[in-house]
C-alpha positions as CSV (number, residue, x, y, z in Angstrom):
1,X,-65.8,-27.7,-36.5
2,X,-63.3,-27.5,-33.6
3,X,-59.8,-29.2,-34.1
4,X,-59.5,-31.4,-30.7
5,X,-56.7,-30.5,-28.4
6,X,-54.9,-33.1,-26.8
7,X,-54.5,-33.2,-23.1
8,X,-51.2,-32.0,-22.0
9,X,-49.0,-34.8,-20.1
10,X,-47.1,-33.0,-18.0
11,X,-50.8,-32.0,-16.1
12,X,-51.0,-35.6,-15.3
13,X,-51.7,-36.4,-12.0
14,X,-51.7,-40.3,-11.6
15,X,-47.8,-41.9,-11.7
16,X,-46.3,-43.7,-14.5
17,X,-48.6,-43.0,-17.1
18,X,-47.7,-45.5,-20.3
19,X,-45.0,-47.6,-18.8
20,X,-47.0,-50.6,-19.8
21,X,-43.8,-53.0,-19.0
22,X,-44.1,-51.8,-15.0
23,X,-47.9,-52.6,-15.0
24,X,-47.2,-56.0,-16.4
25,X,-45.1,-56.5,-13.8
26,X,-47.1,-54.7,-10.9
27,X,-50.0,-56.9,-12.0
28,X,-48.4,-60.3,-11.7
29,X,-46.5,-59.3,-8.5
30,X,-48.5,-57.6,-6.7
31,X,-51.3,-59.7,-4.3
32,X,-53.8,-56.5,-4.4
33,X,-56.7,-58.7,-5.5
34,X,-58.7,-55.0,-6.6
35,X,-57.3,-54.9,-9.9
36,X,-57.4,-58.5,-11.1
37,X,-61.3,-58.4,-9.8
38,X,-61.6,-55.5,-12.4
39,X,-59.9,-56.9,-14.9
40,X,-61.7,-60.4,-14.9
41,X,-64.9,-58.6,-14.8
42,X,-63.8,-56.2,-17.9
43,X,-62.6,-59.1,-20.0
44,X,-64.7,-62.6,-18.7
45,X,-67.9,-61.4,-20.2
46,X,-66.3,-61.6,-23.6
47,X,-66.2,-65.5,-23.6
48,X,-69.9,-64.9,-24.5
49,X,-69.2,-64.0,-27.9
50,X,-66.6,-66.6,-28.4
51,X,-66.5,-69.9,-30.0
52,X,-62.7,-71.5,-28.1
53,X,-61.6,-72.5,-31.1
54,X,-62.2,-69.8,-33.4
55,X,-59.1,-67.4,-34.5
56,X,-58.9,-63.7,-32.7
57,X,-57.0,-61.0,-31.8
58,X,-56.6,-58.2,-29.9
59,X,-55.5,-54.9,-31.0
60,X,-53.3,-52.0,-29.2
61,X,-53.7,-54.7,-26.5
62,X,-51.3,-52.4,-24.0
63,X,-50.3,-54.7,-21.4
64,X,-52.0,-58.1,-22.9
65,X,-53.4,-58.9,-20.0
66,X,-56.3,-59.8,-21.8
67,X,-54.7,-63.4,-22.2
68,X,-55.4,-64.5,-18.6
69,X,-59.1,-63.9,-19.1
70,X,-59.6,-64.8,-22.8
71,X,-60.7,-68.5,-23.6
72,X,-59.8,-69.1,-27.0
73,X,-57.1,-71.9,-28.2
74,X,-56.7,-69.5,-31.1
75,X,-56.1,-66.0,-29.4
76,X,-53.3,-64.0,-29.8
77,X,-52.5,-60.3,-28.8
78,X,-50.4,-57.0,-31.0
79,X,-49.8,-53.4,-30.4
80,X,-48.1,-50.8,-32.2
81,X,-44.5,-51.9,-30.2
82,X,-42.1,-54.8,-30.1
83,X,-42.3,-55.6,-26.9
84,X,-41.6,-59.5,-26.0
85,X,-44.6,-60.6,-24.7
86,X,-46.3,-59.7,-27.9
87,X,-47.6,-62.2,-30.5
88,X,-47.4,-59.5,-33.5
89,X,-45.4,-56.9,-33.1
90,X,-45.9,-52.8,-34.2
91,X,-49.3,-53.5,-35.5
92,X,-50.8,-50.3,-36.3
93,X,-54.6,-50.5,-35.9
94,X,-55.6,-48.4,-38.3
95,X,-53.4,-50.4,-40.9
96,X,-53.2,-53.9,-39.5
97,X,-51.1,-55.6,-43.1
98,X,-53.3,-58.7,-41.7
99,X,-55.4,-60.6,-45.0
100,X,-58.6,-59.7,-45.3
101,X,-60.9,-62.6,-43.7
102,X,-58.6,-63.5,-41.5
103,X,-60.3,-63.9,-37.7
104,X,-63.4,-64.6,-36.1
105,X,-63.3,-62.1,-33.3
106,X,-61.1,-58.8,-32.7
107,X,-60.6,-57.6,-29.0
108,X,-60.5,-54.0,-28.5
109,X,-60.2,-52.9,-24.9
110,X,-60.0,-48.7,-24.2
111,X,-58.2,-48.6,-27.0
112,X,-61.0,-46.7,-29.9
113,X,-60.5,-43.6,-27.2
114,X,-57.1,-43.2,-28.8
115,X,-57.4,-43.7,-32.2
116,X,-57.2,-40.5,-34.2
117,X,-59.3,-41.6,-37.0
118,X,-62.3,-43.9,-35.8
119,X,-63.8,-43.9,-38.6
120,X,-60.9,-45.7,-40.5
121,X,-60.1,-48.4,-37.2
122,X,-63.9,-49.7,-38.2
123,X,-63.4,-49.7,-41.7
124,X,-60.0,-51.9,-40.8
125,X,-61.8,-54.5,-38.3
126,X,-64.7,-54.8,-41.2
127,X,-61.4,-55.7,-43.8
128,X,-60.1,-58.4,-41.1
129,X,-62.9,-59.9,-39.9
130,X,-64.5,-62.9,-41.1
131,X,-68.1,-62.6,-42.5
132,X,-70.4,-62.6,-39.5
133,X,-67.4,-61.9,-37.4
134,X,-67.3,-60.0,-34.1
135,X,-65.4,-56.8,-33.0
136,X,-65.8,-57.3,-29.4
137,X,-65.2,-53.7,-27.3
138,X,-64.7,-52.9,-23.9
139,X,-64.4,-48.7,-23.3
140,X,-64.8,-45.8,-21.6
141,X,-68.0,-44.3,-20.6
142,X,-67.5,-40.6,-20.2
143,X,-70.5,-40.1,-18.0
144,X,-71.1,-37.2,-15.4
145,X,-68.8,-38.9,-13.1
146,X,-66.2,-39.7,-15.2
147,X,-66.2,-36.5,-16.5
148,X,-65.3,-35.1,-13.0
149,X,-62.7,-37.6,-12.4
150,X,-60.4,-36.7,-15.8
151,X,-60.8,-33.5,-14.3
152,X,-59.6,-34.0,-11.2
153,X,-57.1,-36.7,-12.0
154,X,-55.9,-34.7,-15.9
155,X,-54.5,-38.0,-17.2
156,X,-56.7,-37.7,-20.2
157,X,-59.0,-35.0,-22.0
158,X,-62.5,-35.1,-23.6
159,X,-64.1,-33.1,-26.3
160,X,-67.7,-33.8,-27.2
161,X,-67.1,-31.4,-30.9
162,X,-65.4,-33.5,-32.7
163,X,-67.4,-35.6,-35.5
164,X,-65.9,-39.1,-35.0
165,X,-67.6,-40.3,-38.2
166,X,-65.6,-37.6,-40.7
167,X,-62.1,-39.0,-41.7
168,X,-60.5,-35.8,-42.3
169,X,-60.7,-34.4,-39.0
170,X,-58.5,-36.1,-36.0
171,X,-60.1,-37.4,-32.8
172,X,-56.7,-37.7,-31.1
173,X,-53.4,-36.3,-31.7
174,X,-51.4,-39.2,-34.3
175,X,-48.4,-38.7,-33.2
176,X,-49.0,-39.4,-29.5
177,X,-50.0,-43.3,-28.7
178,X,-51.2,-42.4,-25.4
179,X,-53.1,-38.8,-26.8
180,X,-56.8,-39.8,-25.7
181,X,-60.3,-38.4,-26.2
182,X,-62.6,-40.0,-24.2
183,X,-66.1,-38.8,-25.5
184,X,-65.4,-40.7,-28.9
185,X,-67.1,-44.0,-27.5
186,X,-69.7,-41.9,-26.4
187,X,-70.0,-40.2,-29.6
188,X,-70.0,-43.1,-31.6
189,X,-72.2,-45.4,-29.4
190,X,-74.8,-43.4,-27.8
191,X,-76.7,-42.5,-31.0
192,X,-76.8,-46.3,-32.2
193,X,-79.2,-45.9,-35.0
194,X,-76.8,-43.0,-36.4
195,X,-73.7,-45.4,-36.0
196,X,-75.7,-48.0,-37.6
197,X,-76.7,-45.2,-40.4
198,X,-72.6,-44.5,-40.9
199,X,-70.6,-47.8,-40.1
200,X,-72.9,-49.7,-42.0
201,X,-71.0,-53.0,-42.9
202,X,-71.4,-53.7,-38.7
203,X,-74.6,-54.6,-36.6
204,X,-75.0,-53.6,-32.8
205,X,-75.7,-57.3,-31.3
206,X,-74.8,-56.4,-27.5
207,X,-74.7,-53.3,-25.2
208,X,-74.3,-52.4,-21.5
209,X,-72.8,-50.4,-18.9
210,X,-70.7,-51.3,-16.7
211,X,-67.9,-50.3,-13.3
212,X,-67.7,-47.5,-10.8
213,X,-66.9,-48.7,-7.0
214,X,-64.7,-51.0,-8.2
215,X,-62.9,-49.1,-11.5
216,X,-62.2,-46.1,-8.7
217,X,-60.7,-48.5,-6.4
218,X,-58.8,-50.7,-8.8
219,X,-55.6,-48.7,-8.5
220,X,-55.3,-48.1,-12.2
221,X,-54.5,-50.4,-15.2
222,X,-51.2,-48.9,-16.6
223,X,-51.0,-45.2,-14.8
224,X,-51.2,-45.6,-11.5
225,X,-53.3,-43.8,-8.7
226,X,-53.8,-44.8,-4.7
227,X,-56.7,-47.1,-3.9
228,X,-57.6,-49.3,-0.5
229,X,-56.8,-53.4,-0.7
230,X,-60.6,-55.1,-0.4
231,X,-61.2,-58.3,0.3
232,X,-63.1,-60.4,-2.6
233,X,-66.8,-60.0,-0.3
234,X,-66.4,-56.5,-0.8
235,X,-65.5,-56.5,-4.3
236,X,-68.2,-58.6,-5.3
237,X,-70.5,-56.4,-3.2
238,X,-69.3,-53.5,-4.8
239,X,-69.7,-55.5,-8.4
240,X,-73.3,-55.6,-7.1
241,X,-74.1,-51.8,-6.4
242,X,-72.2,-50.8,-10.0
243,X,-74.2,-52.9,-11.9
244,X,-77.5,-51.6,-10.4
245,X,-76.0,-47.7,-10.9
246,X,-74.7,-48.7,-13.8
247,X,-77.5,-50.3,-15.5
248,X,-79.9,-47.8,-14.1
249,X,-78.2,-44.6,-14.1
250,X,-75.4,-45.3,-16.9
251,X,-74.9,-41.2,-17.8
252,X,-74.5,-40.7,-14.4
253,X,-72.7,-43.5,-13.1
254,X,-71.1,-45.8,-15.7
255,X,-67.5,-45.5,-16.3
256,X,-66.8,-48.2,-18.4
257,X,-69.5,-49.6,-21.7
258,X,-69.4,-52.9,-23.7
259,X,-70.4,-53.1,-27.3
260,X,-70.0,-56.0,-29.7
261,X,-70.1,-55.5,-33.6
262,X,-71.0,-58.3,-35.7
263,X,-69.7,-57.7,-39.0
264,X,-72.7,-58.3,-42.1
């Protein structure tokens, strides 16, 4: 089996990649109405699959923007770093030290793409979760187009080798946070009957496909790239045509994918 190599940073070409402090601060400053559109679209559907007074949390939430969209009294937000804004701090997802049975939902947004061992983050959520609790994922979708735009952009690599269900081989490199392979959701999600055969403990309840006008034009999350200021008719027209590509034509199209476990 081929060992995955990690993209090299320094090939990057989108600006201020993992300066998660300066998108927090970009995002609540800035009046560009693109990338809160995506971002209330890529976290509002979630609500679905949440009672508001049951206890989650997200993990390696990066920015924790996830807050603004998330309607739970109960919902707090960690990553593996201290920074203030932070309700636990240097949580390592793989190795949460949270009690077993301890929430209803867990939040995971493009965050699996990362994890070296995917394998062990599931076997982590199952320990944490509740019985008939919910891991609740929002991801990449490394279709033909956004295949071509890693390419083009090099912020992060894909390799579709690797076997994300063996714990001995890495997915990502450990000892880089922002190391990312971004064929591991499609590895693990695409064949759902041979996830369901080795993650076991979990049950697919929801799937879909989802962004491409609108995740090209959003300007980036955390690194940043150029994009056009739309008004909110546009955006939502855009929403519009990327759920009909999306929905339709999701290996093509589809750059982002929604999964939600329920744990047995």
């Amino acid at each position: 089996m081929k060992k995955y190599k990690p993209r090299n940073h320094g090939e990057n070409r989108m600006s201020h990649e993992g300066d998660v402090l300066r998108a927090r601060k970009h995002y609540f400053l800035n009046k560009n109405k693109n990338l809160k559109f995506l971002l209330k679209e890529r976290f509002s559907w979630m609500n679905n699959f949440i009672d508001k007074d049951h206890f989650g949390i997200e993990v390696g939430c990066g920015t924790g923007l996830s807050k603004e969209f998330i309607d739970s009294n109960n919902f707090y937000i960690s990553d593996f770093t201290d920074y203030k804004y932070l309700d636990y701090k240097m949580i390592d997802a793989l190795n949460t030290t949270f009690n077993e049975n301890s929430f209803h939902f867990v939040v995971s947004s493009n965050m699996i793409h990362h994890v070296p061992y995917p394998s062990l983050f599931f076997k982590e959520m199952n320990r944490i979760l509740k019985p008939g609790g919910k891991l609740i994922i929002q991801e990449i979708n490394c279709s033909f187009v956004m295949r071509q735009l890693l390419k083009i952009m090099r912020h992060e690599g894909f390799d579709f080798t690797i076997n994300v269900f063996d714990t001995s081989l890495i997915c990502t490199d450990p000892d880089d946070l922002w190391s990312a392979n971004c064929a591991i959701p499609n590895l693990l999600f695409d064949d759902k009957k041979k996830f369901n055969k080795e993650i076991d403990y979990f049950k697919i309840i929801y799937s879909s496909h989802s962004e491409f006008l609108n995740f090209i034009n959003s300007g980036g999350v955390i690194s940043k790239t150029s994009n056009i200021p739309l008004p909110i008719f546009m955006l939502k027209a855009f929403k519009f045509i990327d759920y009909f590509l999306s929905k339709y034509f999701p290996n093509i199209f589809a750059l982002q994918r929604q999964i939600v476990l329920q744990k047995k």
